[in-house]
MIMIRO-865025 format. One record per residue (C-alpha): x, y, z. Coordinates in pm, 1 decimal. Layout:
BEGIN
atom c1 X | c2 Y | c3 Z
...
// end
This chain:
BEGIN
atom c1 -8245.9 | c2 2377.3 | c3 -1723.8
atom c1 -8141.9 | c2 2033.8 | c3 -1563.7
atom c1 -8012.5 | c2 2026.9 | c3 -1205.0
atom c1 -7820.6 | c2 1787.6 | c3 -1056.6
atom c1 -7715.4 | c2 1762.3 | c3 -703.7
atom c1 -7458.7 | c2 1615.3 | c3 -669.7
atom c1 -7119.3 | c2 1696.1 | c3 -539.1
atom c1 -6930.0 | c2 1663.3 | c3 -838.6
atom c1 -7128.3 | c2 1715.6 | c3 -1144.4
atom c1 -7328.1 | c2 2024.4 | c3 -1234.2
atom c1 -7553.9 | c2 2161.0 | c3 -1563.0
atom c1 -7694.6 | c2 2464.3 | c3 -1526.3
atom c1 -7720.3 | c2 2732.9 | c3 -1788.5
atom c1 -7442.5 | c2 2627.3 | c3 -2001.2
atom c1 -7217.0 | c2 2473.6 | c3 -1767.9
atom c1 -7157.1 | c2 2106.9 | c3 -1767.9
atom c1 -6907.4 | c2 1862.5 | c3 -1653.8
atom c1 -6705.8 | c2 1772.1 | c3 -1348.2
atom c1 -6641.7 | c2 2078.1 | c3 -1113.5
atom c1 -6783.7 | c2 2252.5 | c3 -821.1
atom c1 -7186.9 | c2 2273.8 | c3 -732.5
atom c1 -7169.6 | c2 2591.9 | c3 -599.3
atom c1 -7032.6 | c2 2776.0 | c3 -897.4
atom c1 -7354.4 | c2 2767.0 | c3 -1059.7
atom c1 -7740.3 | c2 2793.2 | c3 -919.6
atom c1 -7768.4 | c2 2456.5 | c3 -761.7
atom c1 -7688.8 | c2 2480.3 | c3 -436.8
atom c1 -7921.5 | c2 2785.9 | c3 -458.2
atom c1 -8193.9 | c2 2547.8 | c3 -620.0
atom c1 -8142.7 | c2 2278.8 | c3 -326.4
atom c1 -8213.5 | c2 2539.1 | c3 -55.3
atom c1 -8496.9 | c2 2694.0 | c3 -204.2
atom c1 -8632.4 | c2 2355.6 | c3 -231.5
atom c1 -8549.4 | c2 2291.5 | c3 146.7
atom c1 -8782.7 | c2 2620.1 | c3 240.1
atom c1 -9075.9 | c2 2482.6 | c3 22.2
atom c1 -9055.8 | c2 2163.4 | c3 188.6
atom c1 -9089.7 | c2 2332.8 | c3 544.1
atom c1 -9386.7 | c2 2550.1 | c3 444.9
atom c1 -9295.6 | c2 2764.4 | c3 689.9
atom c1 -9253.7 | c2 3115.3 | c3 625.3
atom c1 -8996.8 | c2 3175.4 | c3 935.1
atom c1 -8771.2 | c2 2994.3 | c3 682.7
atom c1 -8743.6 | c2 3236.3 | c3 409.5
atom c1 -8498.2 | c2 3501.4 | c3 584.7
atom c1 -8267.3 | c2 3226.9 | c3 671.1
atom c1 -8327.8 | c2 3079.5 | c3 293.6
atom c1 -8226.2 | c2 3415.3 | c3 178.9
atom c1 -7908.2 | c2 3440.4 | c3 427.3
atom c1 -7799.2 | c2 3104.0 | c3 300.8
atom c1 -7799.3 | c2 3183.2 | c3 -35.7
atom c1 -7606.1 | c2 3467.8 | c3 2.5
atom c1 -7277.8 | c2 3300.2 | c3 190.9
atom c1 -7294.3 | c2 3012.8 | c3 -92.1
atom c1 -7334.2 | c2 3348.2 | c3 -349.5
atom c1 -7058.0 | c2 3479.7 | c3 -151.3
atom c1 -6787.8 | c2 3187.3 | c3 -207.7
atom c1 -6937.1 | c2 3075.7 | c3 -558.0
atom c1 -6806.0 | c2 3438.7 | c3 -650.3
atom c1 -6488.3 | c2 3399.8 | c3 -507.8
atom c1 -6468.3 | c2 3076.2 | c3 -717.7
atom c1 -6588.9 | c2 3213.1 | c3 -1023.6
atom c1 -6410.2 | c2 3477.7 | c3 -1059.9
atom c1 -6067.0 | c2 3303.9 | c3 -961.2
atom c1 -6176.1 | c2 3117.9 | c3 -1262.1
atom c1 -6209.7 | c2 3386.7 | c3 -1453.6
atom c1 -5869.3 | c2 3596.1 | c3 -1371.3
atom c1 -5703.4 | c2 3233.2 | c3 -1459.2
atom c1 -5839.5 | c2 3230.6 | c3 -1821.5
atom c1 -5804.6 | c2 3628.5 | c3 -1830.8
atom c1 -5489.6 | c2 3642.5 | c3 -1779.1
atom c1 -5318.5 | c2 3358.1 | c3 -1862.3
atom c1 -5166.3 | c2 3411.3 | c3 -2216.6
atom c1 -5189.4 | c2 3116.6 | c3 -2414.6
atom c1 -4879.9 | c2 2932.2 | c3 -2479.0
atom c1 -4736.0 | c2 2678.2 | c3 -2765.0
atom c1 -4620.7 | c2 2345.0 | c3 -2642.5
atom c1 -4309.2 | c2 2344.4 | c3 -2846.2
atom c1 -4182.2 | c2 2661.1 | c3 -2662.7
atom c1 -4377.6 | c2 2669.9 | c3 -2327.5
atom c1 -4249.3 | c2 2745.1 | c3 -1957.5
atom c1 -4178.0 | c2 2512.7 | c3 -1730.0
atom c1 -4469.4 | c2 2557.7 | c3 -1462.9
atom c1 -4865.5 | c2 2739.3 | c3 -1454.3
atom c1 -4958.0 | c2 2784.5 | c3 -1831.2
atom c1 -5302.2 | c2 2794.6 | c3 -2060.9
atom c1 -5258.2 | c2 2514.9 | c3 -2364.6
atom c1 -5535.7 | c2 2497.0 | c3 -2650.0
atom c1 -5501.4 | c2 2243.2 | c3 -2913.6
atom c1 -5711.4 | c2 1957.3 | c3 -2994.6
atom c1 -5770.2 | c2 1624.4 | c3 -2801.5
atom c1 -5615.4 | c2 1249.7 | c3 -2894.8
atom c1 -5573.0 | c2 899.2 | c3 -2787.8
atom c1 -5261.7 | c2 778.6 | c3 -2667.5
atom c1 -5100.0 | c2 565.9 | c3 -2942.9
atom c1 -5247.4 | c2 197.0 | c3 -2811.7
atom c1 -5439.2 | c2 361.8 | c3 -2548.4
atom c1 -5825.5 | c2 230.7 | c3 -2524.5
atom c1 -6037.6 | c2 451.2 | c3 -2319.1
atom c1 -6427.7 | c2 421.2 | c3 -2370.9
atom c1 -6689.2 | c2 518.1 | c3 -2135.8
atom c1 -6829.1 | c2 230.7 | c3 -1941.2
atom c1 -7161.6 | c2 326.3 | c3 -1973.9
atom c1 -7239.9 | c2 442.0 | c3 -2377.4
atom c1 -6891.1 | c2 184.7 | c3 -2511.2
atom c1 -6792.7 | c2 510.0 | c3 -2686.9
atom c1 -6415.2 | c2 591.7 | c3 -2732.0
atom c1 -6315.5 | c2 910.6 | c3 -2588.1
atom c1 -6058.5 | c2 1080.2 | c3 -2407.8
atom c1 -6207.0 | c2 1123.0 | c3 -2075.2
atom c1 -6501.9 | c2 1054.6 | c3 -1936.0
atom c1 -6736.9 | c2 1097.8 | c3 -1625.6
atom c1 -7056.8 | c2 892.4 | c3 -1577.1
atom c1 -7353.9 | c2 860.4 | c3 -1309.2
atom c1 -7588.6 | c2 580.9 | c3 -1301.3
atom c1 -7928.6 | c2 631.7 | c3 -1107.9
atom c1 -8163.1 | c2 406.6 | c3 -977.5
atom c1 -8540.0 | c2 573.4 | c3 -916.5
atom c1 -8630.4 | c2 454.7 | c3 -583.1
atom c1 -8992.5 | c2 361.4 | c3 -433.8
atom c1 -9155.6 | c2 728.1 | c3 -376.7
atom c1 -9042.2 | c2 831.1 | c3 -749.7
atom c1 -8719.6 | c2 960.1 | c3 -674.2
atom c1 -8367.6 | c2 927.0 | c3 -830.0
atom c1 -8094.2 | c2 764.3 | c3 -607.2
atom c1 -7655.5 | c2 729.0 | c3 -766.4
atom c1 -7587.1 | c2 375.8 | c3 -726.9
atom c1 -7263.7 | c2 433.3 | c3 -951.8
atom c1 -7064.4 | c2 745.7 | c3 -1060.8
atom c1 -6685.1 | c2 730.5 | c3 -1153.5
atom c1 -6470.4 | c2 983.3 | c3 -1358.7
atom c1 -6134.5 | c2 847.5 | c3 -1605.8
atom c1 -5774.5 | c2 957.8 | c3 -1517.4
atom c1 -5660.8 | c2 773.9 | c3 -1773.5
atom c1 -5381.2 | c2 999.9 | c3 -1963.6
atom c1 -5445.6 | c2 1124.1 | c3 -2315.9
atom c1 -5281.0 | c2 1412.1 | c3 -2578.8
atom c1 -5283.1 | c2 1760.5 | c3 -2636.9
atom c1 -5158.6 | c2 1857.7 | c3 -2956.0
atom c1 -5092.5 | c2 2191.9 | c3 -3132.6
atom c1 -4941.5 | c2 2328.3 | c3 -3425.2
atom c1 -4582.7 | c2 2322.3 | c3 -3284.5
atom c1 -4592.0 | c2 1964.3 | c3 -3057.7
atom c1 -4816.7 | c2 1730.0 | c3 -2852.3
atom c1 -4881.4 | c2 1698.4 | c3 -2438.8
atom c1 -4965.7 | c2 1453.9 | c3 -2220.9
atom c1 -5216.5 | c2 1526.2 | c3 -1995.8
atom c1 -5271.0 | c2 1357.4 | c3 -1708.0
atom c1 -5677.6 | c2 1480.0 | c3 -1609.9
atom c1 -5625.7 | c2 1329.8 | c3 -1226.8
atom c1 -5785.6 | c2 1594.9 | c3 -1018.4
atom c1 -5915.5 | c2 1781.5 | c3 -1329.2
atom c1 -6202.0 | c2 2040.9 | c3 -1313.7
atom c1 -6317.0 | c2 1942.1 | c3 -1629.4
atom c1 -6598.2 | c2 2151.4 | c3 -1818.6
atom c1 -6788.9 | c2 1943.5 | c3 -2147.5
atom c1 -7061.2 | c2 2027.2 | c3 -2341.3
atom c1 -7056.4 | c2 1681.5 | c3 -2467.9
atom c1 -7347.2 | c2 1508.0 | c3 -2205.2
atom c1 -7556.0 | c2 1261.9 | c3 -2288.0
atom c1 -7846.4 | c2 1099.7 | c3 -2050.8
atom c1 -8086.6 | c2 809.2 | c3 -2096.9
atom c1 -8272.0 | c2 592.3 | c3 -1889.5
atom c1 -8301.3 | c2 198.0 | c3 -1949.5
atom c1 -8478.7 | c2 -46.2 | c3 -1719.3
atom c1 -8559.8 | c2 186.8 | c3 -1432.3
atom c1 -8177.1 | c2 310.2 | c3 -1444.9
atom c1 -8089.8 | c2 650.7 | c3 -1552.4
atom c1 -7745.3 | c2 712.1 | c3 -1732.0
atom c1 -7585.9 | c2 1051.0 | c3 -1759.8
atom c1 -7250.8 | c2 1113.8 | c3 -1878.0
atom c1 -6954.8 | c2 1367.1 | c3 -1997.9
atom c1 -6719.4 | c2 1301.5 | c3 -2269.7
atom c1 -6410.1 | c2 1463.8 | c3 -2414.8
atom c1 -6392.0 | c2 1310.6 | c3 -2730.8
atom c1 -6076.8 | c2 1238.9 | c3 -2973.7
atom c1 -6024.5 | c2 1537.2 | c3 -3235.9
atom c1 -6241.8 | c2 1761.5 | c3 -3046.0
atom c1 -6092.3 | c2 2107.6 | c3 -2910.2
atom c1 -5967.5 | c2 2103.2 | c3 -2513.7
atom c1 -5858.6 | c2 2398.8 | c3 -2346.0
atom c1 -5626.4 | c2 2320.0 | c3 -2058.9
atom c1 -5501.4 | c2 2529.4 | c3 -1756.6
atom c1 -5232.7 | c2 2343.4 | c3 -1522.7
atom c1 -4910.8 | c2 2297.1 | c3 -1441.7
atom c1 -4695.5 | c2 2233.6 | c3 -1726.1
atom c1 -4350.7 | c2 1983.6 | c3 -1705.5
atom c1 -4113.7 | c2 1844.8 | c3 -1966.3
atom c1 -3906.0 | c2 1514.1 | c3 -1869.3
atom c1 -3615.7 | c2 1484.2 | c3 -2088.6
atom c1 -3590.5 | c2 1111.0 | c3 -2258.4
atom c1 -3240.0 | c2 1130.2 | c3 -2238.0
atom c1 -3139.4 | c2 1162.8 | c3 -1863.1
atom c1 -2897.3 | c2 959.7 | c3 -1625.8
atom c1 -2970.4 | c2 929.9 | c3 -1282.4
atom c1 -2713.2 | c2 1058.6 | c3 -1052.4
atom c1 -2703.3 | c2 693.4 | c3 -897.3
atom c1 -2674.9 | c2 553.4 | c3 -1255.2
atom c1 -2375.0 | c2 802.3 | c3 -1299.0
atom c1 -2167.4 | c2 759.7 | c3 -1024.7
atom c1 -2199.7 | c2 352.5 | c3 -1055.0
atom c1 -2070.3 | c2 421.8 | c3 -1423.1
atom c1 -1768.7 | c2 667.8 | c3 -1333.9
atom c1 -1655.7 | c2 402.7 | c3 -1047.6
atom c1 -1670.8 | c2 111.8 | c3 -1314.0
atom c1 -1455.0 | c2 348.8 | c3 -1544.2
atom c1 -1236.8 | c2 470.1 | c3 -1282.9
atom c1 -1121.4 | c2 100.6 | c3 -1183.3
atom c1 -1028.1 | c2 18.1 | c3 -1581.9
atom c1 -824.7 | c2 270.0 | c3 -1585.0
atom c1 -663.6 | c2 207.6 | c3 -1250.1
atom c1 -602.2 | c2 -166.3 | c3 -1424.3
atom c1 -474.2 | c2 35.4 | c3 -1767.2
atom c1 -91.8 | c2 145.9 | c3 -1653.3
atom c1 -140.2 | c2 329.7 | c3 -2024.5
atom c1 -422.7 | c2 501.4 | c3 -1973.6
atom c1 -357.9 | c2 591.1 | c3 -1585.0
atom c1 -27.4 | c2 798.0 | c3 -1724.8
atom c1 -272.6 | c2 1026.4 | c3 -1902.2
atom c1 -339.1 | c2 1178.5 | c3 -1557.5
atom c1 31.7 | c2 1179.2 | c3 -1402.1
atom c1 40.9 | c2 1550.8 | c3 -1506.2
atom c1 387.3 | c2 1591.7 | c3 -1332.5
atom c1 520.4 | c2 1267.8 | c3 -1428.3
atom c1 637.8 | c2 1134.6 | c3 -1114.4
atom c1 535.6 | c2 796.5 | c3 -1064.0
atom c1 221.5 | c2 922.2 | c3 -846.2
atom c1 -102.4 | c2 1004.1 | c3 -909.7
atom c1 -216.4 | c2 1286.1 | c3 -643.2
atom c1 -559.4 | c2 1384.9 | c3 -518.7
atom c1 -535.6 | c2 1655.8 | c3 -755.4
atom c1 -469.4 | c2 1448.9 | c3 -1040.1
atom c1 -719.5 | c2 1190.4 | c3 -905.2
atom c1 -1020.2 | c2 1504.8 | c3 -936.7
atom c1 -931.6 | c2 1608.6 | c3 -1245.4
atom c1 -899.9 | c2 1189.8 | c3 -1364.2
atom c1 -1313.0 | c2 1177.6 | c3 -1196.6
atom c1 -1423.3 | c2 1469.8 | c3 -1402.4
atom c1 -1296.1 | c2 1330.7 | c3 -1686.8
atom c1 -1480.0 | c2 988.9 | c3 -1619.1
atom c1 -1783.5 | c2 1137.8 | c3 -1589.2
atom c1 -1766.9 | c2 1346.8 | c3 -1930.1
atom c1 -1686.5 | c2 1029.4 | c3 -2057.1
atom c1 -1968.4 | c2 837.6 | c3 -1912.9
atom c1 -2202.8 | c2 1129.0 | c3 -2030.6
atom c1 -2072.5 | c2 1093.9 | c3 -2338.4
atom c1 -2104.1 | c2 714.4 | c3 -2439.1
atom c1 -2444.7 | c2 771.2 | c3 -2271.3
atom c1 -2546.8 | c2 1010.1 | c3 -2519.2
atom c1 -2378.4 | c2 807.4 | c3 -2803.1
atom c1 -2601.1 | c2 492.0 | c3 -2731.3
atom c1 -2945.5 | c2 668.8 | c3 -2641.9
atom c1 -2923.2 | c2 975.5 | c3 -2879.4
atom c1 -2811.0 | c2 1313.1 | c3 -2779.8
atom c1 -3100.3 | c2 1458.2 | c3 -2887.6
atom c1 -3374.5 | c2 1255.6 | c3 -2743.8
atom c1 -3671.2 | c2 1446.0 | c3 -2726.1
atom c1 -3863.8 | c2 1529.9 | c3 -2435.4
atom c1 -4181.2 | c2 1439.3 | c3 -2272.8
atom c1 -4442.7 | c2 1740.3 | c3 -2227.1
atom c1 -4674.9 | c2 1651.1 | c3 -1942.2
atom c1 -4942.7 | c2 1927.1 | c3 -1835.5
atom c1 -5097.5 | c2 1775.9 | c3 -1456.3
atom c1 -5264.4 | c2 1949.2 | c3 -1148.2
atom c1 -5054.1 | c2 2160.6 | c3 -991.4
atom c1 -4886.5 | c2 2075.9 | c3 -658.2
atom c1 -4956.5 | c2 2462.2 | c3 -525.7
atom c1 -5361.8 | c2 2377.2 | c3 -549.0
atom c1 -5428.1 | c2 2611.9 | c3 -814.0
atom c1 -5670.3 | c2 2589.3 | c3 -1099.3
atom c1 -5631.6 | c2 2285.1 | c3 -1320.6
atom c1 -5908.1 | c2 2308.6 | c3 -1568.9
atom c1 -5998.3 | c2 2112.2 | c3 -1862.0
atom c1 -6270.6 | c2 2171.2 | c3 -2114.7
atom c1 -6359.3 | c2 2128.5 | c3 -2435.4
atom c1 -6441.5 | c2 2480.7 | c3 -2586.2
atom c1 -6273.7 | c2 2795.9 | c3 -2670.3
atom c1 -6174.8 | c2 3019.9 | c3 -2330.1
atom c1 -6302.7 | c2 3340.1 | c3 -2429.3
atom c1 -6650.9 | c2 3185.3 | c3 -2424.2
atom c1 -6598.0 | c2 3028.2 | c3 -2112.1
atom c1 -6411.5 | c2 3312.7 | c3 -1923.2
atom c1 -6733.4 | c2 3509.1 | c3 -2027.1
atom c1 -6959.0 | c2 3258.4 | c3 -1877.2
atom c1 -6729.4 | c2 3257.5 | c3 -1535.7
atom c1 -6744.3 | c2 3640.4 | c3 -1558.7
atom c1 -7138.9 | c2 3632.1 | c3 -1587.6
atom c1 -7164.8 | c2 3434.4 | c3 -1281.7
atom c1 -6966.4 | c2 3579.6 | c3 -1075.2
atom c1 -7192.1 | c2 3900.6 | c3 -1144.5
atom c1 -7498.4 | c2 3686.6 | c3 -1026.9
atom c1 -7356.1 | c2 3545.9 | c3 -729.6
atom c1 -7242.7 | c2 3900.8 | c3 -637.8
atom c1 -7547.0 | c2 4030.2 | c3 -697.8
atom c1 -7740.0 | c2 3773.7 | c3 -484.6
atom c1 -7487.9 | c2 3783.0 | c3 -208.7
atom c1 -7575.3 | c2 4162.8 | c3 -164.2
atom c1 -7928.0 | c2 4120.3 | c3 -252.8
atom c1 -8005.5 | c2 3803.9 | c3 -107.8
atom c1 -7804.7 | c2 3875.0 | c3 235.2
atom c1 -7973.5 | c2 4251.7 | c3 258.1
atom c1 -8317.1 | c2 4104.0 | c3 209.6
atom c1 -8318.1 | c2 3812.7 | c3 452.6
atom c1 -8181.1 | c2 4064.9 | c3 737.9
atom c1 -8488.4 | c2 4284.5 | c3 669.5
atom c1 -8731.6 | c2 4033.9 | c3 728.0
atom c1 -8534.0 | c2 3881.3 | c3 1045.8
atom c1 -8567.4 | c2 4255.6 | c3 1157.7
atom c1 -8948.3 | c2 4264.8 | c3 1076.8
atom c1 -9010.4 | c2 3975.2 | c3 1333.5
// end
């Protein structure tokens, strides 16, 4: 079991990658190494009382997590709903795109590195640490997704750590043609829109060349008087602007496809990334969120019997 403390990164019994500390033992681990340091045993009640409010939110968080993956059905790219969904497909580069982690040179999709210095009395000290938001692809059977990882809690199992010249390297990879389960919020931009300002600058320029066309201006003198009346002048716009639409689609393609782009949701809820299947890892939220209940009851009884003993 490796811990890490550190505010962004966490390892501990299966869970790896870029995400809250507190959803798995090591904030526990930090503040039983706090009350070892005092070597006092006056400590140990209020040890046991801090655990349990971290046990208390990490439970919260896991099992938020957990109802997310639960019961979130999985949809297909090609046919998903515009807003929260659960994609699973397999991760690629961007056509041109060149991400590599900084530290190893490898390629990959996304990364998330730490560099560590060990410092005079033998301890380890982050000098560097810095996480990709570069976007890459999610592709299944019926289409592919952009996903833009900014914000991400991401969750890999792909961690490597070495240490070179008194430096210690540790980083997380999701790698090209590797599975990625996503959980965000889930857009599609259409290649083949015109801006209302684009529009109405079009429908003006159309409107004056037919003002200029005497031939084309008696199209819309439905009463054939001479005049052309406010009436005749709404019904002459409307038909500018189906006509503007129209040479629009004729030069750029009715049927441009659109872009898919899965991002963090702008209501702050879950936007997870990892890199293996969710039934495993909604069991592994589930399972923790039984611990940290368990210690939170536990944990918070015990320490308020031995404050009462003194």
């Amino acid at each position: 079991m490796h811990l890490s403390f550190n505010s962004t990164t966490f390892n501990v019994a299966g869970f790896s990658g870029r995400g809250p500390l507190l959803l798995s033992g090591g904030l526990h681990a930090i503040i039983v190494v706090i009350a070892l340091q005092t070597e006092d045993p006056r400590s140990w009640p209020w040890a046991l009382l801090g655990m349990s409010v971290v046990s208390f939110f990490a439970w919260i968080g896991n099992t938020r997590r957990y109802r997310a993956i639960h019961d979130l059905p999985t949809s297909q790219i090609a046919s998903a709903a515009q807003g929260y969904v659960e994609l699973l497909g397999v991760s690629r580069l961007i056509e041109g795109s060149t991400v590599r982690s900084p530290v190893s040179l490898k390629p990959c999709c996304w990364y998330h590195y730490t560099i560590e210095e060990e410092t005079s009395d033998n301890k380890w000290k982050t000098v560097e640490e810095n996480t990709s938001v570069d976007h890459f692809l999610l592709v299944d059977d019926s289409g592919a997704c952009v996903v833009s990882p900014d914000g991400a809690e991401v969750i890999s199992s792909e961690r490597r750590n070495w240490e070179e010249r008194g430096r210690r390297y540790t980083e997380w990879l999701l790698l090209p043609e590797g599975p990625v389960y996503a959980i965000g919020e889930f857009t599609t931009h259409s290649g083949n829109v015109l801006s209302v300002a684009e529009q109405n600058a079009d429908v003006s320029a159309l409107i004056t060349e037919w003002k200029n066309n005497p031939q084309l201006l008696q199209r819309f003198d439905l009463d054939r008087d001479g005049k052309i009346s406010l009436e005749e002048w709404e019904q002459a716009r409307l038909a500018a602007i189906s006509e503007v639409r129209k040479r629009h689609n004729e030069q750029h393609g009715a049927q441009t496809e659109g872009v898919h782009l899965l991002r963090k949701p702008r209501d702050r809820r879950l936007f997870l990334l990892a890199n293996e299947m969710p039934e495993r890892l909604g069991r592994r939220y589930r399972i923790w969120a039984w611990v940290h209940l368990i210690i939170f009851l536990g944990g918070g009884a015990w320490g308020l019997i031995l404050l009462g003993f003194k």
